[in-house]
C-alpha positions in Angstrom: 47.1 133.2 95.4 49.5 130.7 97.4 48.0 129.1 100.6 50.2 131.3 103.0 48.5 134.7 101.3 45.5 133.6 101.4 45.6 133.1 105.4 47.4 136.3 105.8 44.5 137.9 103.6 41.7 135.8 105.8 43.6 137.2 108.9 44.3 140.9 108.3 40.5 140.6 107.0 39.6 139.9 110.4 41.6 142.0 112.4 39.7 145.1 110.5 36.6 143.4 111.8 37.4 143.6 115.2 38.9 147.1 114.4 35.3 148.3 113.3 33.9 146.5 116.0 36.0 148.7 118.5 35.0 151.9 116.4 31.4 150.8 116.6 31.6 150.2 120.5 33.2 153.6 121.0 30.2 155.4 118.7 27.5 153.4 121.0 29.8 154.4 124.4 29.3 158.2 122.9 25.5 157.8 122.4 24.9 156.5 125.8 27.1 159.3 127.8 25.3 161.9 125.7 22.6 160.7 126.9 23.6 160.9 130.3 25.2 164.0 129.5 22.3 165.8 127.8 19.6 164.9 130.1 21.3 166.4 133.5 21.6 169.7 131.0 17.8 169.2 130.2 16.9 168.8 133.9 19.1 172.0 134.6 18.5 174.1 131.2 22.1 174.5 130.8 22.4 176.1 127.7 26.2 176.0 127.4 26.3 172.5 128.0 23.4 172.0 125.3 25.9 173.8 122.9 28.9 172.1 123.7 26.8 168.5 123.2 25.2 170.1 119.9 29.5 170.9 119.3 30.4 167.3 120.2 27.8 165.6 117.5 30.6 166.7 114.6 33.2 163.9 116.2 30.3 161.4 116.2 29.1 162.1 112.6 32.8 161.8 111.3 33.8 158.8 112.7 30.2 157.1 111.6 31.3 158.5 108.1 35.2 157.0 108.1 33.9 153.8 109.6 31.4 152.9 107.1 34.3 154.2 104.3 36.3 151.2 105.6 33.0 149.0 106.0 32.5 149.9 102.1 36.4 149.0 101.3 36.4 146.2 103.5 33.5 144.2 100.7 35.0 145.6 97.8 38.7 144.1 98.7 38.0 141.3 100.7 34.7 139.8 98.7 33.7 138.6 102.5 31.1 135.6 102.2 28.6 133.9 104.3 28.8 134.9 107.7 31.6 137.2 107.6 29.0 138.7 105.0 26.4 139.0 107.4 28.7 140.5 109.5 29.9 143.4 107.8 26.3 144.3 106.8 25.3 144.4 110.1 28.0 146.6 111.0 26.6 148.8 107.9 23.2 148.7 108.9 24.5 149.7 113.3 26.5 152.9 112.0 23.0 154.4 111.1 21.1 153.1 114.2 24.1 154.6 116.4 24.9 158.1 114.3 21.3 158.7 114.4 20.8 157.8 118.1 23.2 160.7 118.8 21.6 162.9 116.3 18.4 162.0 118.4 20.6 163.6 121.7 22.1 166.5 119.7 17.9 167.2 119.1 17.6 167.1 122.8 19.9 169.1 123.2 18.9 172.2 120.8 15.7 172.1 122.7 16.7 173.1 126.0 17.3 177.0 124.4 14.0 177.1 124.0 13.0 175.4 127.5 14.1 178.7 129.6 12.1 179.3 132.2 9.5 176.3 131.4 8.7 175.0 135.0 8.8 171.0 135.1 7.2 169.6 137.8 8.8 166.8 140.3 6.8 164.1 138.6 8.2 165.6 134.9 11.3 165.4 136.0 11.3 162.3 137.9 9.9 160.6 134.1 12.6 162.6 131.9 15.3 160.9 134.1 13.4 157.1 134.3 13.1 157.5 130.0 17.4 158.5 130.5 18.0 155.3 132.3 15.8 152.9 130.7 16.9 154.6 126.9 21.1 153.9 128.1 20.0 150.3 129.4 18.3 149.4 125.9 21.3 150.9 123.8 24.1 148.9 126.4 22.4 145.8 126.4 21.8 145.8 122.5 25.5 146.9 122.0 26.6 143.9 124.3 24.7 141.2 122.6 26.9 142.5 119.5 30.2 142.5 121.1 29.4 138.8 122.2 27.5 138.0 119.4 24.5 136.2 121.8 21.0 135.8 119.6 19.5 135.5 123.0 20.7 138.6 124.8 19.4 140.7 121.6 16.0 138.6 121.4 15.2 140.1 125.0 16.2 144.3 123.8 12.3 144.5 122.3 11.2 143.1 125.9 12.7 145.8 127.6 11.5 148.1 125.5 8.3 147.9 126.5 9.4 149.8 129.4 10.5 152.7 127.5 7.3 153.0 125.5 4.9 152.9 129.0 7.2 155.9 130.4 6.9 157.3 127.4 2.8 156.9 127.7 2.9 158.4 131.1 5.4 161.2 130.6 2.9 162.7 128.5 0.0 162.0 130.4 1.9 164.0 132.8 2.9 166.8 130.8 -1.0 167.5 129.8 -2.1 167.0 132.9 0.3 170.1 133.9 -0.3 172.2 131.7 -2.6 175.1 133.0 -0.8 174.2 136.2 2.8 174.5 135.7 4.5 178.1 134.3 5.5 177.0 130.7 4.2 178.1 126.8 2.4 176.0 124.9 5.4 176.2 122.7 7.5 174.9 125.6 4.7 172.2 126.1 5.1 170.6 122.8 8.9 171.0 122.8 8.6 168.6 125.9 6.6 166.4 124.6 8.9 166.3 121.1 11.5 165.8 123.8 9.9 162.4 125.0 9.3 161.0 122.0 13.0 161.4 121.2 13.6 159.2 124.6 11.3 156.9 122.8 13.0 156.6 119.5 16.6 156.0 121.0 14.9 152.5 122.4 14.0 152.1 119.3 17.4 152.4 117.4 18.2 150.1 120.4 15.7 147.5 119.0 16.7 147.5 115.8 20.4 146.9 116.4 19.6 143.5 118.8 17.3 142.7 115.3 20.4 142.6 113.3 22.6 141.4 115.4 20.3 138.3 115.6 20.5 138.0 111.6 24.1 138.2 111.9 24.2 135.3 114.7 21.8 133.2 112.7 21.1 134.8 109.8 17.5 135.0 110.0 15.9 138.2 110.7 13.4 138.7 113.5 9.4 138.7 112.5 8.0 142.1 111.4 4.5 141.9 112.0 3.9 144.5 109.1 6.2 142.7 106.9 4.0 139.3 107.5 0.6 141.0 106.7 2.0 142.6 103.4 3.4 139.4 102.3 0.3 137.4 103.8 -2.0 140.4 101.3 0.6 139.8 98.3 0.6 135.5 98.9 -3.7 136.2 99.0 -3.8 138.4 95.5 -1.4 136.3 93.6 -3.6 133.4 94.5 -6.9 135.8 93.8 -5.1 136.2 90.3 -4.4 132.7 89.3 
């Protein structure tokens, strides 16, 4: 290939990387107005609104599905190495933490049918809408570490978690403590406490985003403390064995 294709190759290659970076900031903008979105409905057990979110999920599904097509074409034709590697994988790995961040609000959403006429107390819904803000602060600030590409930014998402997870703790200290109290089934009871937990795992999808966008800023992946202690018990029985 003559020198003059080769940069034209190198810089249509990275156009399509900042074309799937747009795509992937679009998918995140979706997940964190459904959010929004989805939680007001909650708080009101709108139903039609539930269903039109539930409706809306389809666009979010396809456009995970065409971008990782042109994630998947985008190795196979351009052989990317090195960083730009690193890059393109990450981007693989962010389509699922995104596409099931909004099949986490689409759950949410299918919920409130069966949330009609469940009383939620002031404090219940004064938690629901703390998890809402603390979830769409998580996703934003793990989707703007990967537009900038800052290590640092990401390396503070798992702080602000922690947030997240003690709402989480209290919401449902609160929802037991109401029930007996509050007019709501036992079925409506554990619906809301499913509910929570769904809160819980957005921040999580958050976390693991701002994990691989630090691998793809210095290609090193974050610490797993599970992934230490099995490698710490294989290290100890290879040792045991020799």
């Amino acid at each position: 290939m003559e020198p003059h294709a080769m940069t034209d190759s190198r810089s249509d290659f990275h156009e399509e990387l900042e074309r799937l970076k747009s795509d992937m900031v679009r998918m995140a903008a979706a997940v964190t107005e459904g959010v929004a979105r989805v939680t007001e409905a909650l708080l009101r057990q709108d139903v039609a609104e539930a269903d039109q979110i539930v409706a809306a999920d389809d666009e979010l599904d396809l456009l995970a599905l065409e971008t990782e097509e042109r994630m998947i074409e985008v190795i196979a034709l351009q052989a990317p190495v090195a960083s730009d590697l690193r890059k393109v994988l990450v981007d693989l790995r962010m389509v699922m933490e995104v596409e099931r961040s909004g099949d986490l609000v689409t759950n949410i959403a299918k919920a409130i049918p069966r949330l009609q006429g469940a009383e939620l107390s002031p404090q219940l819904r004064g938690l629901i809408d703390q998890m809402r803000e603390e979830a769409v602060k998580l996703f934003r600030k793990a989707i703007d570490a990967y537009v900038e590409g800052d290590a640092g930014l990401a390396a503070t998402v798992d702080e602000f978690d922690d947030r997240l997870d003690a709402l989480h703790v209290e919401y449902l200290d609160a929802l037991f403590a109401s029930f007996g109290t509050s007019q709501m089934t036992p079925q409506q009871g554990f619906q809301l406490a499913v509910i929570g937990r769904f809160y819980e795992r957005i921040g999580d999808h958050a976390v693991n985003i701002s994990e691989r966008v630090q691998y793809m800023v210095t290609g090193s992946l974050p610490a797993h403390a599970g992934a230490e202690r099995a490698r710490a018990r294989r290290i100890a029985e290879e040792q045991a064995r020799s």
